[in-house]
C-alpha positions as CSV (number, residue, x, y, z in Angstrom):
1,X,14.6,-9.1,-2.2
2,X,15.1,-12.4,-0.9
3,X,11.8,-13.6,-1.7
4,X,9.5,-14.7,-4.4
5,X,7.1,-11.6,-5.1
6,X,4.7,-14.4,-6.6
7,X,4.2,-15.8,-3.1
8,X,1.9,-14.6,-0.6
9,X,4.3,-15.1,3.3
10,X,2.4,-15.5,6.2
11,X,3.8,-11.9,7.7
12,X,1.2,-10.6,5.4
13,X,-1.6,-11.3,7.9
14,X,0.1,-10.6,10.7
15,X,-1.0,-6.9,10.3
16,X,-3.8,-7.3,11.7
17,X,-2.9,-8.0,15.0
18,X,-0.9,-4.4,14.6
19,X,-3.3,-2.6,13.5
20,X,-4.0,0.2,15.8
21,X,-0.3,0.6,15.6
22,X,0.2,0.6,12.0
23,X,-2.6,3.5,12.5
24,X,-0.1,5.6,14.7
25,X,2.6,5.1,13.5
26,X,2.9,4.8,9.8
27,X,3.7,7.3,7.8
28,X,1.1,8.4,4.4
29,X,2.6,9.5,0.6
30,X,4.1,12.8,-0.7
31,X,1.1,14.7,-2.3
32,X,3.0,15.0,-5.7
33,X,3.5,11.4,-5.6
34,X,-0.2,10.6,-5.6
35,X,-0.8,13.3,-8.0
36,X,1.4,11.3,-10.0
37,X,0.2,8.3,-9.5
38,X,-3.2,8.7,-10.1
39,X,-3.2,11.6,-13.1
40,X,-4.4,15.0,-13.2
41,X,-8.1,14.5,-14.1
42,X,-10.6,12.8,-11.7
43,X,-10.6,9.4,-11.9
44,X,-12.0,6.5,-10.5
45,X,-9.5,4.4,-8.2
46,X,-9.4,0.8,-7.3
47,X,-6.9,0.4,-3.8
48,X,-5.6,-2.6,-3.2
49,X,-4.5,-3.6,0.3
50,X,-5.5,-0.2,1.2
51,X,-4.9,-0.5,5.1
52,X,-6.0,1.8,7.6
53,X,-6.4,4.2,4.8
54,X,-2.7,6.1,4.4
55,X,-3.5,6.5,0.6
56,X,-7.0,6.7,0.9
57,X,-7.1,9.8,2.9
58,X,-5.7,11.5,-0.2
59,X,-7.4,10.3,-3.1
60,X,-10.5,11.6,-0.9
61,X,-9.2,14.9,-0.5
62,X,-7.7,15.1,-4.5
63,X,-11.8,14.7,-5.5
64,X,-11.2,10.9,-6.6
65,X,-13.9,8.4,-6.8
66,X,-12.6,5.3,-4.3
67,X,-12.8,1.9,-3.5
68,X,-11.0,0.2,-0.7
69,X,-10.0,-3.3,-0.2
70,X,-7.8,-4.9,2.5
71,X,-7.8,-8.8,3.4
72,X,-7.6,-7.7,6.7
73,X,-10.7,-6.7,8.8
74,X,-8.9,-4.6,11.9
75,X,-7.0,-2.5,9.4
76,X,-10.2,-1.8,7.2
77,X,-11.8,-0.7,10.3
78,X,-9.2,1.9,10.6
79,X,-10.3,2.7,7.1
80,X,-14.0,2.9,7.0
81,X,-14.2,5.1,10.9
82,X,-12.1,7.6,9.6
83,X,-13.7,7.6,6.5
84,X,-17.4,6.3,6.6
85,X,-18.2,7.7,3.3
86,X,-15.8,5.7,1.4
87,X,-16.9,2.3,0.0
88,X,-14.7,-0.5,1.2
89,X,-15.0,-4.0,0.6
90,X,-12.8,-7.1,3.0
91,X,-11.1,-8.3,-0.5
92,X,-7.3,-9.5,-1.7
93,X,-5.8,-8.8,-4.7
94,X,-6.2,-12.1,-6.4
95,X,-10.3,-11.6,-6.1
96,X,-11.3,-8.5,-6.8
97,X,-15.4,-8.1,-6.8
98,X,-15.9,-5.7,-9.2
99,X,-16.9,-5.9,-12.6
100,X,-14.5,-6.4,-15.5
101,X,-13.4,-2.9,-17.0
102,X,-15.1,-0.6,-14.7
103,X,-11.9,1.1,-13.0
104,X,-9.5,4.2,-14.5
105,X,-6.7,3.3,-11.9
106,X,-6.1,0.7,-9.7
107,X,-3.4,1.3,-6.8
108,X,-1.8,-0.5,-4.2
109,X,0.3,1.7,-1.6
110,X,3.1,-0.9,0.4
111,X,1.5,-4.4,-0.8
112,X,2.3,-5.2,-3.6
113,X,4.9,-7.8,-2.7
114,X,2.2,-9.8,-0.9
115,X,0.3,-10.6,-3.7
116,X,0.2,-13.8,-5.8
117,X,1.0,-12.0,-8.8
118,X,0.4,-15.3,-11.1
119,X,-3.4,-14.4,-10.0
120,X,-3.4,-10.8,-8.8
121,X,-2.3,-9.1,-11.9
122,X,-5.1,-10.7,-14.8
123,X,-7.4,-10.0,-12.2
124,X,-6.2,-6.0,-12.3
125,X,-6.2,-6.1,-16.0
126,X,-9.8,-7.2,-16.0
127,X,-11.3,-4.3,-14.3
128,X,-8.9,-1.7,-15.6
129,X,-10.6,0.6,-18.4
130,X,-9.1,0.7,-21.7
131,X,-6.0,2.9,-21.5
132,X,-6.2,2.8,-17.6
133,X,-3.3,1.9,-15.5
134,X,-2.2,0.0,-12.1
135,X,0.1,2.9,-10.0
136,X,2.5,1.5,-7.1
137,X,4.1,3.1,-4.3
138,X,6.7,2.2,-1.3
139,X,7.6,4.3,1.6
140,X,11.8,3.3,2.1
141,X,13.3,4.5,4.6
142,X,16.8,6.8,3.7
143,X,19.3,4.5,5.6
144,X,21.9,7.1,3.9
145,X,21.2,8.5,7.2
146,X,23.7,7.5,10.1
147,X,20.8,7.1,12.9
148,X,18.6,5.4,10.3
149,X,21.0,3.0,9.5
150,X,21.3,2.1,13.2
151,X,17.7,1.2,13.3
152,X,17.8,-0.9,10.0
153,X,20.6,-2.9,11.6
154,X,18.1,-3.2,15.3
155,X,15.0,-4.5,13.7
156,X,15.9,-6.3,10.4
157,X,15.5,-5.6,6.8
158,X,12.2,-3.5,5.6
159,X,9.3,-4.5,4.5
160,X,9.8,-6.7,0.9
161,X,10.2,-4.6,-2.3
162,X,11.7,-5.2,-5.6
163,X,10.9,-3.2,-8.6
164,X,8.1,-4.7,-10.0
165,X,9.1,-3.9,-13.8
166,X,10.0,-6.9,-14.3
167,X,7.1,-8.6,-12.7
168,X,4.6,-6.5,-14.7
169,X,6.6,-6.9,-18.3
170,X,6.8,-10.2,-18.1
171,X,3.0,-10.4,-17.4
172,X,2.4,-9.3,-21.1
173,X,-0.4,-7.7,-19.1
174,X,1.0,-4.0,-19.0
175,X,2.9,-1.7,-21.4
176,X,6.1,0.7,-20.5
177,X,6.9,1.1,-16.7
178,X,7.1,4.6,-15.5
179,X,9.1,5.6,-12.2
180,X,9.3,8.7,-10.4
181,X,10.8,9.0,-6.5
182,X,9.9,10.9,-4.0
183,X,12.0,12.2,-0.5
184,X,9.8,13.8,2.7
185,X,10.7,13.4,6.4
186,X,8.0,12.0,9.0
187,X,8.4,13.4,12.7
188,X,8.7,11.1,15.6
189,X,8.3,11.5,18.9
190,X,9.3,8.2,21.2
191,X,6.0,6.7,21.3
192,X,5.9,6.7,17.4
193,X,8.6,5.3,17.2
194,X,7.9,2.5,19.3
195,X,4.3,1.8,17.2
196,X,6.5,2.2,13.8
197,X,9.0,-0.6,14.6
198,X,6.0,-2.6,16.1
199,X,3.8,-2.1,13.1
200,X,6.5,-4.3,11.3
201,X,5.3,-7.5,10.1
202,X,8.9,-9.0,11.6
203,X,8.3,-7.6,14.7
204,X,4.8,-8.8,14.9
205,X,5.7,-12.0,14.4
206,X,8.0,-12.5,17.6
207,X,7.8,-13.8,21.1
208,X,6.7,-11.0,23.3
209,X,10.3,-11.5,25.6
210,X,12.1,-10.7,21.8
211,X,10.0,-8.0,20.7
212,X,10.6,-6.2,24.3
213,X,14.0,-6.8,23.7
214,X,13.9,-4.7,20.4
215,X,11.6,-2.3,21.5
216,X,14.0,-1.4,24.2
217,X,17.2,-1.3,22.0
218,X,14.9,1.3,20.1
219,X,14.6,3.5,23.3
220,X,17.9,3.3,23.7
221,X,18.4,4.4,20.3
222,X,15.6,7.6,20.5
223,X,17.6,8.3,23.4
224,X,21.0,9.3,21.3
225,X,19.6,10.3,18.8
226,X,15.9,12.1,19.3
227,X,15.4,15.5,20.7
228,X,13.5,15.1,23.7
229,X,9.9,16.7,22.9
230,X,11.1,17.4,19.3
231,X,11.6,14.3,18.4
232,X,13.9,12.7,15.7
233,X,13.0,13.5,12.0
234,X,12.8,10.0,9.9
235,X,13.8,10.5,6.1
236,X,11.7,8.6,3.5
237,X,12.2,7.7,-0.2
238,X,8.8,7.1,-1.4
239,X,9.2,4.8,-4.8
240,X,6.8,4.8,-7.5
241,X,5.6,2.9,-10.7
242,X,2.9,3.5,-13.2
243,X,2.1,1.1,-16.3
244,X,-1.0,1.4,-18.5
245,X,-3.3,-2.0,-19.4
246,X,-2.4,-3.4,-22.7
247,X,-5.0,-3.9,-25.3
248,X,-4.9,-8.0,-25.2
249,X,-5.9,-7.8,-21.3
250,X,-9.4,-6.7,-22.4
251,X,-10.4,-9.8,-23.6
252,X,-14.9,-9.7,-22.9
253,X,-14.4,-11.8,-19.4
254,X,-17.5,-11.0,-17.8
255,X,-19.5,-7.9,-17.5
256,X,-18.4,-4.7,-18.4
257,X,-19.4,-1.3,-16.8
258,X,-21.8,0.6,-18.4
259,X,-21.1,3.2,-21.2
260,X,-23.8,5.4,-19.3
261,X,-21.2,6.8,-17.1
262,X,-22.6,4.7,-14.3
263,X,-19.3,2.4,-13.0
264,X,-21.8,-0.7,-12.6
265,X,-19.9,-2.5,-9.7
266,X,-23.1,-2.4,-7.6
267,X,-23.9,-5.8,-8.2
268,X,-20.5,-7.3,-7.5
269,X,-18.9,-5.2,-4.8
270,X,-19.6,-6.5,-1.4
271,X,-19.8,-3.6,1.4
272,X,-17.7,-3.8,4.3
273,X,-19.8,-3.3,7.5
């Protein structure tokens, strides 16, 4: 990967700045793979670095329980307009306000790498349920494709992910890592495009003179390669992981939900407004 997934880079807030973009552009998760993700029964889910709400869309719609959290205000405003009935809260990973034990699943959908995982994972091993379990997903794109490849090679490596087995083992945190993977296609017409390769924390992070230099290299490129109003078709490989809390995270580390059925993260979970 190149990087330390322990380390928090400064391209992790540069989303913000792209976030209407990110909103376009974007692509959201195979249905299966947030059935599997999640479980079969209805659950109550903790999203980390939830964005404009890609994931978050579909937990809603399987009949899960949700709570949002981004660092980022302009991407949880994406979020919370499109879906004001959600709870969201501005949060990171490494200081979750909830209470300890009071969450079946916690996810985090394309973030994972940004967090300070020396803090981030105790503090999802503290609100995770007994026998609950932290679920992780990437969108990759398929640069087995000729055209794909093209664009890889135009605007620079993706977005940071290593497999996160190692990460989570070595945490003594979390049991047995299961993976499962995914494939789907996302259409693209030339404006998407455009807002895809923008929404890239790389390309967020340049001069306006270079990103308009990249941005027009990508036109060129939609021009071989797209189909005019039918746009191009962009292959995905969505990558997922699924570990369950291990008993010795459960240590009594401040309150614990109720045994009432209530969740009892009123009292800690700040609103975002």
């Amino acid at each position: 990967m190149g990087e330390n997934m322990s380390q928090r880079p400064d391209p992790a807030l540069s989303f913000g700045a792209v976030a209407d973009a990110y909103d376009r552009a974007r692509p959201s998760y195979p249905r299966e793979a947030v059935t599997w993700l999640v479980g079969s029964d209805f659950a109550h889910v903790l999203e980390l670095g939830a964005g404009t709400g890609k994931l978050t869309v579909q937990l809603q719609e399987l009949g899960h329980r949700v709570i949002a959290t981004d660092p980022l205000e302009p991407m949880l405003r994406h979020l919370v307009t499109r879906l004001p009935a959600t709870r969201a809260a501005l949060a990171t990973a490494e200081n979750i306000p909830l209470r300890a034990r009071s969450v079946d699943v916690v996810l985090s959908a394309q973030a994972f790498h940004w967090f300070d995982l020396e803090r981030a994972l105790p503090e999802i091993a503290r609100v995770l349920r007994p026998g609950g379990h932290l679920g992780l997903a990437w969108n990759m794109r398929d640069e087995r494709v000729p055209w794909v490849k093209r664009l890889g090679a135009l605007i620079g490596t993706q977005d940071q992910r290593a497999d996160p087995t190692h990460a989570l083992l070595g945490s003594h945190l979390f049991g047995f890592v299961e993976t499962s993977t995914y494939r789907f296609w996302q259409h693209l017409d030339r404006p998407r495009l455009r807002d895809l390769v923008s929404s890239r924390s790389n390309v967020a992070q340049m001069s306006e003179p270079e990103r308009d230099r990249v941005l027009r290299k990508v036109d060129d490129l939609y021009d071989q390669y797209g189909r005019g109003p039918d746009g191009m078709l962009m292959p995905y490989v969505t990558h997922c992981y699924r570990a369950v809390v291990r008993p010795p995270a459960l240590a009594d580390d401040g309150p614990v939900a109720g045994s009432n059925g209530e969740d009892g993260d009123d009292a800690l979970l700040i609103d975002f407004q």
